[in-house]
C-alpha positions in Angstrom: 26.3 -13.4 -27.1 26.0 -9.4 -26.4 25.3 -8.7 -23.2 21.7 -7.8 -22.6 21.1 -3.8 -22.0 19.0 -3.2 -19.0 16.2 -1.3 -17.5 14.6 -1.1 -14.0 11.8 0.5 -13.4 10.9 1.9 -9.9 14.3 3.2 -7.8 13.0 2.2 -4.6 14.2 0.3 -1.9 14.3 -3.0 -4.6 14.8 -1.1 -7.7 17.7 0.6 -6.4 19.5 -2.6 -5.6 19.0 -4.4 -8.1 19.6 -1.3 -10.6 23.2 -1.2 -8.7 23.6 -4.5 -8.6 22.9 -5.5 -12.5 25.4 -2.8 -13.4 27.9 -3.7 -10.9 27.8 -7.0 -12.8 29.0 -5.2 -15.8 25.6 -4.7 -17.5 24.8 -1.2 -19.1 22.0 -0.6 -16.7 18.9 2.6 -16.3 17.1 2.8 -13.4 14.0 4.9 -13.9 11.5 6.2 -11.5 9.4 9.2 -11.5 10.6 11.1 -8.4 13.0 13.2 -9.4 14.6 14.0 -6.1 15.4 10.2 -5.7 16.4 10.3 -9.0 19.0 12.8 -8.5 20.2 11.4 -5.3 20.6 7.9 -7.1 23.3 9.7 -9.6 24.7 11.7 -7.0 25.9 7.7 -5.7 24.0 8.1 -2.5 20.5 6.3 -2.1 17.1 7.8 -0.5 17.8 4.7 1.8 20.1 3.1 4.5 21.5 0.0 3.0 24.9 -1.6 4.5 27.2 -1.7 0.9 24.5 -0.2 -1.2 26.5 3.8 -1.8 29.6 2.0 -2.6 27.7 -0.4 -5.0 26.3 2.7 -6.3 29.4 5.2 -6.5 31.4 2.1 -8.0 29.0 1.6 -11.2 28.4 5.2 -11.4 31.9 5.9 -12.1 32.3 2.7 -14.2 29.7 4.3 -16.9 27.4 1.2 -16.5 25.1 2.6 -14.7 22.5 5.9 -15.2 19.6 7.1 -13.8 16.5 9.1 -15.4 12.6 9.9 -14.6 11.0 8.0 -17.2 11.7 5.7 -20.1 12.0 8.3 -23.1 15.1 6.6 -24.9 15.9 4.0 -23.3 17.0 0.8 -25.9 17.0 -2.2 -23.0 16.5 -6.0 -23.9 15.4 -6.8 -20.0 13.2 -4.4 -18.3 12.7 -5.2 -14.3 9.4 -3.8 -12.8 10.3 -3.2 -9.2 7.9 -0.8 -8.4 6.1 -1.1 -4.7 2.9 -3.1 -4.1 1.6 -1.6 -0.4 -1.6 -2.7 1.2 -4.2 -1.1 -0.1 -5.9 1.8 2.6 -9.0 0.3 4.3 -8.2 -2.8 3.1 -5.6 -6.4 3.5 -5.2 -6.7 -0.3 -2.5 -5.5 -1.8 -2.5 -2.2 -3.9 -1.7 -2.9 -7.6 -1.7 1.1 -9.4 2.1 1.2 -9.4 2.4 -1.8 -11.2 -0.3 -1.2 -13.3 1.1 2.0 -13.9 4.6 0.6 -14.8 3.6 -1.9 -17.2 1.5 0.5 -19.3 4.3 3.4 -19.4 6.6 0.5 -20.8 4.3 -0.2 -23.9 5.1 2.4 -26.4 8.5 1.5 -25.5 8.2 -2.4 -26.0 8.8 -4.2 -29.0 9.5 -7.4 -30.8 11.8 -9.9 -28.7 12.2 -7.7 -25.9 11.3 -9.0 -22.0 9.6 -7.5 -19.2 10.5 -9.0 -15.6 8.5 -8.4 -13.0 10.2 -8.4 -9.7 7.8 -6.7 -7.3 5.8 -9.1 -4.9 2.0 -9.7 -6.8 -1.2 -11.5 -6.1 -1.2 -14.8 -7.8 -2.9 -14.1 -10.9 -1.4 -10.5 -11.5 1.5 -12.1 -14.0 -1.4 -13.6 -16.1 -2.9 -10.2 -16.2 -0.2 -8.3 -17.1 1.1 -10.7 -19.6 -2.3 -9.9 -21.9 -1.1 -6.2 -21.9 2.4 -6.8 -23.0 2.4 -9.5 -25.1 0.5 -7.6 -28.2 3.6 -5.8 -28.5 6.4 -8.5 -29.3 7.8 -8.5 -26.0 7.6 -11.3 -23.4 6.8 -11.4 -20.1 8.7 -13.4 -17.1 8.2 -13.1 -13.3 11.6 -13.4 -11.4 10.6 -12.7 -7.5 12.8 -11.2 -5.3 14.1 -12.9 -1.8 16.3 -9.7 -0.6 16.4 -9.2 3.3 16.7 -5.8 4.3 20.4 -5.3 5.8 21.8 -8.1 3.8 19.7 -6.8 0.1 23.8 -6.4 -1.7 24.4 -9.6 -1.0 21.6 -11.4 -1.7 21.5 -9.3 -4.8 24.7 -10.4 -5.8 24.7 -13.7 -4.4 21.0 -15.0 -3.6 20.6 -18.6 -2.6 18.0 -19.2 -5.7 16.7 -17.9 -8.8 12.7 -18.6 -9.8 11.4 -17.7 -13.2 7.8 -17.8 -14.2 7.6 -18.0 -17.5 5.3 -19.1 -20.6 4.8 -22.8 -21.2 8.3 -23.6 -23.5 9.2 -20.1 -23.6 12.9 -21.0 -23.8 13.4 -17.5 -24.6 12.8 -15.6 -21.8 15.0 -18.5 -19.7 17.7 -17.8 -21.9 17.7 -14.2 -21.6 17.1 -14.2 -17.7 20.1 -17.0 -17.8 22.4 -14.2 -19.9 21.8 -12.0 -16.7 22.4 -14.3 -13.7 25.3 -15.7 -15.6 27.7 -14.9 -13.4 25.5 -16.1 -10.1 25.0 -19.3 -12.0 28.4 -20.3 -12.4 28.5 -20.8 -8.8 25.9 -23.2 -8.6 23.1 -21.7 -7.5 19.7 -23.0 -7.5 17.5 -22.2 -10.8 13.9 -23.2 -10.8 12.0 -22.4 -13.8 8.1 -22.8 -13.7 5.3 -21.0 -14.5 3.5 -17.5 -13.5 1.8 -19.0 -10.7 3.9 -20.7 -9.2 6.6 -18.0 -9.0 4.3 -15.3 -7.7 3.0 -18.1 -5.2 6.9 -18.7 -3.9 7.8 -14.9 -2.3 5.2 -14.9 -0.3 4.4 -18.2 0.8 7.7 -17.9 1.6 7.1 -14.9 4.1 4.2 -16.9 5.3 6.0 -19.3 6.4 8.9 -17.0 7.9 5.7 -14.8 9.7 4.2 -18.2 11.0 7.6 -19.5 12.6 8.2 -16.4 14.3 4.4 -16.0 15.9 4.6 -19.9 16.3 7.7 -18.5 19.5 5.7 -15.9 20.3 2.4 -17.3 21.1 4.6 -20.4 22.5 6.1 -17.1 24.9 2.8 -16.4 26.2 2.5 -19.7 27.2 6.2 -19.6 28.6 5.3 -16.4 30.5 2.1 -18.1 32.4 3.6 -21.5 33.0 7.6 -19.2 34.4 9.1 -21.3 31.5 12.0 -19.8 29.5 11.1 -18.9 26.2 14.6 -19.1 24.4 16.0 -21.8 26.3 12.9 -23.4 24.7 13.5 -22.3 21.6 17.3 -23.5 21.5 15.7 -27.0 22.3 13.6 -27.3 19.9 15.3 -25.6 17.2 17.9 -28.3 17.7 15.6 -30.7 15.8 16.8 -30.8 12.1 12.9 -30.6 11.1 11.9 -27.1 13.0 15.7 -24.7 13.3 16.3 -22.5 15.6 16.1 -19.5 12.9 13.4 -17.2 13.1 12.4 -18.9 16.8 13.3 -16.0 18.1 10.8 -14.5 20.6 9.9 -10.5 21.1 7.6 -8.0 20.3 7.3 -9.4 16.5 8.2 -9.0 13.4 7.3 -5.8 10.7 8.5 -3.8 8.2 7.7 -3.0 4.2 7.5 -7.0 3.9 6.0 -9.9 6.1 2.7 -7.9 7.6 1.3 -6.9 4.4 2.3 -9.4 2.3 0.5 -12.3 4.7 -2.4 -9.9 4.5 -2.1 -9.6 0.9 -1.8 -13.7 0.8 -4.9 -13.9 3.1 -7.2 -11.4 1.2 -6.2 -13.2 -1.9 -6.8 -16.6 -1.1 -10.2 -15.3 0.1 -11.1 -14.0 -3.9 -10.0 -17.6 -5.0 -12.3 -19.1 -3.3 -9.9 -21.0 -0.7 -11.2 -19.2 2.6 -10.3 -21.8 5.0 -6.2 -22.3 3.5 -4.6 -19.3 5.0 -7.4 -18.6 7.9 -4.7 -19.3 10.3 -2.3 -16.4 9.1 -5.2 -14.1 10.4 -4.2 -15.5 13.7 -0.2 -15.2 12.9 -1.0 -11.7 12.5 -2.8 -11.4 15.7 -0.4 -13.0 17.9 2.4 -10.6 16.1 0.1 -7.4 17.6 -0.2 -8.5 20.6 3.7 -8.9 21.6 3.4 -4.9 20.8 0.9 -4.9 23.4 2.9 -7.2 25.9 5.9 -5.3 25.8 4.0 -2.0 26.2 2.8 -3.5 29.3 6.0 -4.4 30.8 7.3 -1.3 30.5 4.9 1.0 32.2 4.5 -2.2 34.5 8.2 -0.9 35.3 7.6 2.4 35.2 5.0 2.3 37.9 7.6 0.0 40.1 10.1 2.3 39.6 7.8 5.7 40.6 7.8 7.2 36.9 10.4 8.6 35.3 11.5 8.5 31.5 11.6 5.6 29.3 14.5 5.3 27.0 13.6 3.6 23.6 16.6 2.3 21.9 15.5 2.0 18.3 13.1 2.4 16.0 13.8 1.1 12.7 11.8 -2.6 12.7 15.3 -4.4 12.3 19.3 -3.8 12.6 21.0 -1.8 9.7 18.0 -0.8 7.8 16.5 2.7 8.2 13.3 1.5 7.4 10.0 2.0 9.9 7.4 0.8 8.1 5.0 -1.1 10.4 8.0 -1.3 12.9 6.8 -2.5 16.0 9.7 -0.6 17.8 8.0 2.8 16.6 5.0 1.5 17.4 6.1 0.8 21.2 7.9 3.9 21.3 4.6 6.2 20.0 2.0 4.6 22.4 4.6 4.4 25.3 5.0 8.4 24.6 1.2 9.1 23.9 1.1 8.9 28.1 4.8 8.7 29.4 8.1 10.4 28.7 9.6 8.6 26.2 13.0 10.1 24.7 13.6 7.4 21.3 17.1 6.7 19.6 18.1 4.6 16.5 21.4 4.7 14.6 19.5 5.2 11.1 16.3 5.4 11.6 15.7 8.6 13.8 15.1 10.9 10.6 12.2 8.0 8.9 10.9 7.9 12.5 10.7 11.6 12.9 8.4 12.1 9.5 6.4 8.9 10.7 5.8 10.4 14.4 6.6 14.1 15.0 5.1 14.1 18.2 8.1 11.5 19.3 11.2 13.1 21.2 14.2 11.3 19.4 17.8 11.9 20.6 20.4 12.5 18.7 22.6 10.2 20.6 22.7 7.1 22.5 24.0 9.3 25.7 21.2 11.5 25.6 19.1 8.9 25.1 20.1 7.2 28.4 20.7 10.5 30.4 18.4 9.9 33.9 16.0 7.3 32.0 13.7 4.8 34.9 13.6 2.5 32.1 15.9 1.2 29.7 13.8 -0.4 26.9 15.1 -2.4 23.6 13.3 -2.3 20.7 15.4 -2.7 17.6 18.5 -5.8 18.2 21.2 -3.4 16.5 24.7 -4.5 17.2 25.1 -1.0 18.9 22.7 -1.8 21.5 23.8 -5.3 22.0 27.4 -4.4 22.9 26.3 -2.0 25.5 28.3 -2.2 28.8 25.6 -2.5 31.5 28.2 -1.6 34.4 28.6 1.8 32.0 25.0 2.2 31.1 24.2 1.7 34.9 26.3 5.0 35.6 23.6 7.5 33.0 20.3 5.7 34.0 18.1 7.0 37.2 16.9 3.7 37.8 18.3 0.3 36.9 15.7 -1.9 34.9 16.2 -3.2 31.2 13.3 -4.4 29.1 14.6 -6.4 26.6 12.0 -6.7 23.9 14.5 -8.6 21.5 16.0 -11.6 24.0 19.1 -10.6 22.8 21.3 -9.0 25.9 23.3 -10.7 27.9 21.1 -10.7 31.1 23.7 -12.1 33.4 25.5 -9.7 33.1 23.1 -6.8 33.0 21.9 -8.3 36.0 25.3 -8.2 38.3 25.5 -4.4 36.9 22.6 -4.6 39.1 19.7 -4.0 36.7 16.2 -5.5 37.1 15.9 -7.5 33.7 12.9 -8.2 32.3 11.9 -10.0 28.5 9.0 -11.2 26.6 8.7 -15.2 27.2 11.4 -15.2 30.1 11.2 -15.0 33.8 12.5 -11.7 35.4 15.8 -11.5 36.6 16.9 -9.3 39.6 20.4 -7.6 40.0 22.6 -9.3 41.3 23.0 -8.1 45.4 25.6 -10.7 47.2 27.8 -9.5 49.0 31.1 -10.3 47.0 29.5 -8.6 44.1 28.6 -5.4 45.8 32.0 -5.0 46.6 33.5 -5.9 43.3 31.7 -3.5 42.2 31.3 -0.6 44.8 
């Protein structure tokens, strides 16, 4: 069988990944997306985006000839045409905005004929598939929804390697399986998990799956609130419970929440949708999931200038900003949003590995280092934001040496507060009691 030629439309954060990815497998791939400047950057072998692997991907198929990049689909001969174009919540509103997929699918038509499939990728209202299929269809070609499950940080891999594969497809449209099947060949050799059912269905799993994932971490942090009343210990808790086969400990991992391009406006999206079906009262609780996610932005906003005020003012040092570890990304990142409402009133000097540049077009008004050590330099307050490794591996006896004060607000749980504590800093968490420095005797002189 010759390998199917492919297309993906929309070079974003998705498209780009899975464009590199589909030609690293060997496919002659075109990603296509009508900003030219990301365009260009794409071919240069460097994405618009920091992705762990992703320029290497890129550079590697670039080089190989399998993979091109242009700004709209004027001759392009593909069998398989993925639609990864964004779907962002619409202004004003929870539901999700549909134009760029909407737009997609009707640039492919005069392009789209007999036997050829479409594949959308992007993350869609239940019911959008359906939609969309009525436009395509009077053309020859098929249409298949094939969600994505990439986690930023980890998007190469999961590319490459995911830990399933769902295809929506027609009732006994053997078709369109077999041609998706010609693509993942490779990833299905090794076993992995294929589930073929229809539209519904698949446009249902992405983000019931990131319901779920939202619910499980606001489930820790509204179970922190409690912690924080009762002087329980929030991830000593969590290890507890999460030792139970049926609940995990992944994802009970308390802070100031979860964000990004994904989870907040995809529950929101779920919610609003749910609400046109008909089914009000199914996904009323995610309105609270969302709610109890704000208001750990809140909480640790409050323990800082709580700290400030102990420790007579000063300047707060926010270590990142990108709303997780390798990824650049600072769309609804609660670290950002700490850092800009902390800085609306305070001295707040902001630094992230990758995402100082995204952070700086987001909030201009925010002072962002251009180093850790800068950063640091005479700062009342130390507080965490982003859990990059970076920031994890910090030697407190070292930081203890740039800092005017010594207090750490950990708004991950992820430092080591013993010993942050006998580098005698005042440590202080979301869902955990406060910890002093250590002040005995033997360890003021092991450490004077």
């Amino acid at each position: 069988m010759t390998a199917p030629r492919i297309a993906v439309v929309g070079c974003g954060y998705l498209g780009a990944v899975h464009a590199a990815g589909m030609a690293s497998l060997g496919f002659d791939t075109v990603g296509i997306d009508v900003d030219a400047a990301k365009v260009e950057a794409l071919a240069a072998g460097s994405a618009p985006f920091f992705e762990p692997g992703l320029d290497a991907m890129l550079r590697g198929a670039l080089d190989a000839g399998t993979l091109r990049f242009q700004t709209d689909a004027a001759g392009v001969d593909a069998d398989v045409w993925f639609v990864c174009v964004g779907t962002p919540q619409q202004p004003g509103s929870n539901a999700a905005d549909l134009t760029y997929v909407d737009a997609a699918v009707a640039a492919l038509v005069p392009h789209l004929r007999e036997g050829m499939l479409v594949v959308g990728k992007s993350t869609v209202p239940v019911g959008t598939a359906e939609r969309l299929a009525a436009i395509v269809e009077p053309t020859g070609a098929r249409l298949a929804w094939n969600p994505e499950f990439l986690r930023e940080g980890l998007a190469v891999t999961d590319t490459l390697a995911p830990d399933r594969l769902v295809y929506g497809v027609r009732d006994g449209d053997d078709a369109s399986v077999a041609a998706l099947d010609a693509v993942y060949a490779s990833i299905l050799e090794r076993d992995t998990p294929r589930i073929v059912t229809d539209y519904a269905t698949a446009e249902l799993v992405k983000v019931s799956a990131n319901a779920f994932l939202a619910t499980k971490i606001s489930f820790i942090n509204a179970i922190a609130e409690v912690a924080e009343a009762s002087g329980a210990d929030v991830v000593q808790l969590a290890d507890a419970i999460g030792i139970d086969a049926r609940i995990g400990r992944r994802f009970l991992n308390s802070g100031i929440g979860f964000g990004g391009g994904c989870l907040p406006k995809d529950i929101r999206a779920f919610r609003a949708r749910s609400i046109e079906l008909g089914a009000d009262e199914a996904l009323g609780f995610l309105d609270e999931v969302d709610r109890v996610n704000q208001r750990r932005r809140d909480r640790m906003v409050a323990l800082v200038e709580r700290e400030l005020v102990a420790a007579g003012g000063g300047s707060v040092a926010m270590l990142g900003l990108a709303f997780k570890p390798d990824s650049d990304d600072v769309r609804d990142s609660a670290a950002l949003e700490v850092a800009m409402r902390l800085a609306a009133t305070h001295d707040v000097v902001a630094y992230d590995p990758e995402a100082s540049a995204p952070a700086a077009r987001r909030a201009p008004e925010l002072r962002i280092a251009d180093s850790l050590d800068a950063a640091l330099a005479d700062a009342s307050v130390v507080a965490l934001g982003t859990e990059w490794r970076e920031f994890r591996d910090l030697d407190p006896a070292d930081v203890a040496t740039r800092t005017a004060a010594r207090v750490v607000v950990d708004g991950r749980n992820v430092l080591d507060r013993d010993a942050w504590s006998a580098a005698g800093f005042r440590v202080v968490a979301i869902g955990r009691p406060d910890r002093d420095p250590v002040t005995t005797a033997s360890h003021q002189e092991a450490t004077a």
